[in-house]
PASEBA-1860 file (N, C-alpha, C; in nm, 3 decimals):
! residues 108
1> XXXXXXXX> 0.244/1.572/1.456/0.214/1.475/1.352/0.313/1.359/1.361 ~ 0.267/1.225/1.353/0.345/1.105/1.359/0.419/1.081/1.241 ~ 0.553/0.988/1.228/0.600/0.989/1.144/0.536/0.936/1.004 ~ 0.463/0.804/1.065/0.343/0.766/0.986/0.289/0.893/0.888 ~ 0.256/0.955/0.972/0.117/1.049/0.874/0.178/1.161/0.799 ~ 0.324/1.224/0.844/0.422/1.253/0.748/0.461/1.191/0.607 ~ 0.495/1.026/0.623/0.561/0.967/0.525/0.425/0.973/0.413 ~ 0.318/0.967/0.478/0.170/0.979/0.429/0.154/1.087/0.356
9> XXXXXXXX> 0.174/1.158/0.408/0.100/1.283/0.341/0.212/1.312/0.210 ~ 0.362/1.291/0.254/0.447/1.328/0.149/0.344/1.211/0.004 ~ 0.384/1.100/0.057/0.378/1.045/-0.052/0.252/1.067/-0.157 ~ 0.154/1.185/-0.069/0.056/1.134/-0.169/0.019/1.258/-0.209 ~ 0.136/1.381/-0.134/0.196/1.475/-0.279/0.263/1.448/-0.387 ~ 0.317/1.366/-0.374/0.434/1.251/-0.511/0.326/1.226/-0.584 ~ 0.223/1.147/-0.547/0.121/1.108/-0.627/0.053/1.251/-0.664 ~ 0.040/1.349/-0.668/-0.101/1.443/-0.668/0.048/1.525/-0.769
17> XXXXXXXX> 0.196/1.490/-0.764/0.289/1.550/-0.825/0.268/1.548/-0.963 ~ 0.276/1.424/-0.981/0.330/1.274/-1.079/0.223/1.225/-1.173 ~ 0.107/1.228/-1.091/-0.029/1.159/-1.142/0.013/0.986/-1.188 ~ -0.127/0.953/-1.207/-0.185/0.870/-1.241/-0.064/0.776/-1.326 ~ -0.063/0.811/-1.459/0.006/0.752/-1.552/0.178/0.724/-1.531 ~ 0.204/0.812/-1.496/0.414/0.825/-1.440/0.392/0.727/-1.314 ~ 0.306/0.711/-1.226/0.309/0.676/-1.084/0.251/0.468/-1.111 ~ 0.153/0.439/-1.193/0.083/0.301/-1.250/0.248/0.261/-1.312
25> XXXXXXXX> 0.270/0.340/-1.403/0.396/0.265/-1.407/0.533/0.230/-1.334 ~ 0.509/0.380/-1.230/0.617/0.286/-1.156/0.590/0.166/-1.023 ~ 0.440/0.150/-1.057/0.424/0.035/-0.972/0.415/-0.064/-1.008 ~ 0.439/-0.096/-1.158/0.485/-0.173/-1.289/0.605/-0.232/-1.221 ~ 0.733/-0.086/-1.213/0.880/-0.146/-1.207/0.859/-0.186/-1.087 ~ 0.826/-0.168/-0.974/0.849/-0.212/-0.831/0.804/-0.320/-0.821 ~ 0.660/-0.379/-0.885/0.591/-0.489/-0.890/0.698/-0.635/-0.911 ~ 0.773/-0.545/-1.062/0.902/-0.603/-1.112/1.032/-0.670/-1.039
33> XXXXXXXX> 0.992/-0.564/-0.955/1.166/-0.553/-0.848/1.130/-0.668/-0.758 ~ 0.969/-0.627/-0.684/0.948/-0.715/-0.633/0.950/-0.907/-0.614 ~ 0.904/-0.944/-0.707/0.933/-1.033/-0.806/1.043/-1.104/-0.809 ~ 1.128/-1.019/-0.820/1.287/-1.030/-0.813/1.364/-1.098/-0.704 ~ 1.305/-0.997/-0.645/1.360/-0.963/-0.464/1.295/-1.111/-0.407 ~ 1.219/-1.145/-0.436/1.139/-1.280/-0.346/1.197/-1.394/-0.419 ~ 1.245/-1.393/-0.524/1.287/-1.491/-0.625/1.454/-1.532/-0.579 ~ 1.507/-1.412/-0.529/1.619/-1.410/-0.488/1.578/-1.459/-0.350
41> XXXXXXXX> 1.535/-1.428/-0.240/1.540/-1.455/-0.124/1.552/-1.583/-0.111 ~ 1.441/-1.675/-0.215/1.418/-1.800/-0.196/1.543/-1.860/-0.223 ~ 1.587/-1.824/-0.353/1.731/-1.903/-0.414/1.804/-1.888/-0.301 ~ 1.832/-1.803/-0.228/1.937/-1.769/-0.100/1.884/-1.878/-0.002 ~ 1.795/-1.850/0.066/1.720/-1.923/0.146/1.741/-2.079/0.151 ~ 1.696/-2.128/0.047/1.720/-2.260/0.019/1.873/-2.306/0.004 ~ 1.972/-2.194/-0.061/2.037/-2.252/-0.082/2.083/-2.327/-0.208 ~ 1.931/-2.392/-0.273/1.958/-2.509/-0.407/2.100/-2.601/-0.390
49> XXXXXXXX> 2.092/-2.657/-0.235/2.133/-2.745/-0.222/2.304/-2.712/-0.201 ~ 2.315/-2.574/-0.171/2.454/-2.534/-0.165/2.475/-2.459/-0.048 ~ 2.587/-2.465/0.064/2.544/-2.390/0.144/2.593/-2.210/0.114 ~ 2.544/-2.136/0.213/2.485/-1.949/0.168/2.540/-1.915/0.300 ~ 2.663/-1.841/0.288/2.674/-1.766/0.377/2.502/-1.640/0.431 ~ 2.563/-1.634/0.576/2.461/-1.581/0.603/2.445/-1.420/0.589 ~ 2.567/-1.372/0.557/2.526/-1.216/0.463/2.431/-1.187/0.357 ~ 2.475/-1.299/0.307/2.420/-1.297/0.176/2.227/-1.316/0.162
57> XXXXXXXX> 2.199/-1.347/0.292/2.079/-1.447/0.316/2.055/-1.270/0.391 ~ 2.131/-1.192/0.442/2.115/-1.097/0.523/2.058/-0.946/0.414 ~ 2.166/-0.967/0.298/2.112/-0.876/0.216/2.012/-0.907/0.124 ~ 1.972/-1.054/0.088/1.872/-1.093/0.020/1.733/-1.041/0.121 ~ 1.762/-1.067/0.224/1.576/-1.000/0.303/1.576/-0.882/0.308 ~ 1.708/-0.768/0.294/1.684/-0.645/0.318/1.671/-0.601/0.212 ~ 1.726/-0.639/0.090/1.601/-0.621/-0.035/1.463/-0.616/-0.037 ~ 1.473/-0.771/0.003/1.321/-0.817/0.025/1.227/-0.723/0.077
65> XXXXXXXX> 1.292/-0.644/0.211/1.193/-0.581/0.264/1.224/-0.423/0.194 ~ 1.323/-0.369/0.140/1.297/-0.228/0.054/1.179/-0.252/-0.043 ~ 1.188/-0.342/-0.099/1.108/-0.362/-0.240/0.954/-0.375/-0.187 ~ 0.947/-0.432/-0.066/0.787/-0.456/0.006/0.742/-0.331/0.010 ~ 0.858/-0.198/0.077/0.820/-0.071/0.144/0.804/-0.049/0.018 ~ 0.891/-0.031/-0.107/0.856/0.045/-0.256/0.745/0.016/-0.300 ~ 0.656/-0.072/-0.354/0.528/-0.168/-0.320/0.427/-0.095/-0.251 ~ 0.409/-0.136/-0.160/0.335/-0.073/-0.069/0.312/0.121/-0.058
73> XXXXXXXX> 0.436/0.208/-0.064/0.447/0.304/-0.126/0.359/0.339/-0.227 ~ 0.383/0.295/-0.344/0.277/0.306/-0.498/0.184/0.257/-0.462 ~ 0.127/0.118/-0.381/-0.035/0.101/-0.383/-0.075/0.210/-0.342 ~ -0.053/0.268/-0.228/-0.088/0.396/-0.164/-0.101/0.528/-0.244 ~ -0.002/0.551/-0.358/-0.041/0.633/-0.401/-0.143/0.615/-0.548 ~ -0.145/0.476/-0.574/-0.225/0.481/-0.697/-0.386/0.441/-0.637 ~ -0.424/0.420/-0.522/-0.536/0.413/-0.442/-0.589/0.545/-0.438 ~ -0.486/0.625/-0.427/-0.521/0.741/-0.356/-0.575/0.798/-0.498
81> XXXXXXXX> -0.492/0.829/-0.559/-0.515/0.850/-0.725/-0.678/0.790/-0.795 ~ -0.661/0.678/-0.772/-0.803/0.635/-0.809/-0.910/0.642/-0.725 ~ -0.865/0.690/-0.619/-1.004/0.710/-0.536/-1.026/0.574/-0.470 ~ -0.966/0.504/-0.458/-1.029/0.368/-0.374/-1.025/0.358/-0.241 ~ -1.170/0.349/-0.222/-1.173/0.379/-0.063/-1.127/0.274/0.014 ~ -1.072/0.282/0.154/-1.042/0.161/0.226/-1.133/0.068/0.258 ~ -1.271/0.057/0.262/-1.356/-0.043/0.319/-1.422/-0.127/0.153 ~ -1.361/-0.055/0.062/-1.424/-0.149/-0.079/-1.300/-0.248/-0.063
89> XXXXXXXX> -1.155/-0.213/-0.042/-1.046/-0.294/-0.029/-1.069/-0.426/0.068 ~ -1.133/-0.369/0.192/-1.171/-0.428/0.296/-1.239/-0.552/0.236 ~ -1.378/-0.529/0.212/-1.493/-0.613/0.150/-1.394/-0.714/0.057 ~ -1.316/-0.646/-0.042/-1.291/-0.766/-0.149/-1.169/-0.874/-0.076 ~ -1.086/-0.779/0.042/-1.023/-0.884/0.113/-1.085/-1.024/0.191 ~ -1.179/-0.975/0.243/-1.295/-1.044/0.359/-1.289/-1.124/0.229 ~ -1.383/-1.120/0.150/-1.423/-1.183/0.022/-1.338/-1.305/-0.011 ~ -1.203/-1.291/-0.021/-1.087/-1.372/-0.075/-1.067/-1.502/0.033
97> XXXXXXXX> -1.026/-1.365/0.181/-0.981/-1.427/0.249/-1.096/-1.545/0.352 ~ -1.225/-1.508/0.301/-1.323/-1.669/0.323/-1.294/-1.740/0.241 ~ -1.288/-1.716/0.127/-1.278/-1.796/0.007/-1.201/-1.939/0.027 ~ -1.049/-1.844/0.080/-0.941/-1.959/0.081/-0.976/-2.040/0.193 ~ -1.015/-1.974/0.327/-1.050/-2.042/0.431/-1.161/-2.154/0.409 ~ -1.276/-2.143/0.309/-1.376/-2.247/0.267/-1.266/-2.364/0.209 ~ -1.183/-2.290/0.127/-1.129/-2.407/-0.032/-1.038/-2.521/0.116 ~ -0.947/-2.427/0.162/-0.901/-2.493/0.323/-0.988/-2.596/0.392
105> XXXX> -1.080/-2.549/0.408/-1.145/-2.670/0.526/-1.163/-2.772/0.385 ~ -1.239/-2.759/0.296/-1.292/-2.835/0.211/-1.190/-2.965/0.151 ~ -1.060/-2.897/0.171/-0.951/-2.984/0.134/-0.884/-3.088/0.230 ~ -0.964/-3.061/0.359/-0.929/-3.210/0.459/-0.957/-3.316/0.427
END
């Protein structure tokens, strides 16, 4: 078994642990963290006109990217939880992602 389908399967004993309600909310706080974490990157990133050592720019993305994996983590298990299959996800992505591509051309 790949490590993939390990980290998989754990997590969606966590979910089948935890359920529904304990698990929506903690994709509440991560949503939160998330949020955070990108809010910070940018302030680092940019700078606001000051210069940022580059540690600092170093631990702002490795936030960035824990908080993506925490994220991503809970969609997975509150998908799983609700039953949402991958190709309805699919469809409403396709869906979006013409969308923007129409609003795109339309805006030349």
């Amino acid at each position: 078994m790949s490590n993939m389908c390990k980290i998989r399967e754990m997590n969606l004993e966590t979910a089948k642990y935890y359920g529904y309600e304990a698990q929506s909310n903690q994709l509440v706080e991560e949503c939160a963290e998330l949020i955070q974490a990108v809010n910070k990157y940018r302030r680092v990133e940019t700078g606001l006109g000051q210069p940022v050592a580059e540690d600092k720019k170093a631990i702002a993305r490795d936030n960035l990217v824990e908080e993506i994996a925490d994220v991503e983590l809970m969609l997975e298990q509150v998908k799983y939880l609700l039953q949402i299959p991958e190709d309805e996800l699919l469809a409403v992505k396709t869906f979006k992602v013409n969308r923007t591509r129409e609003r795109m051309e339309n805006s030349k």
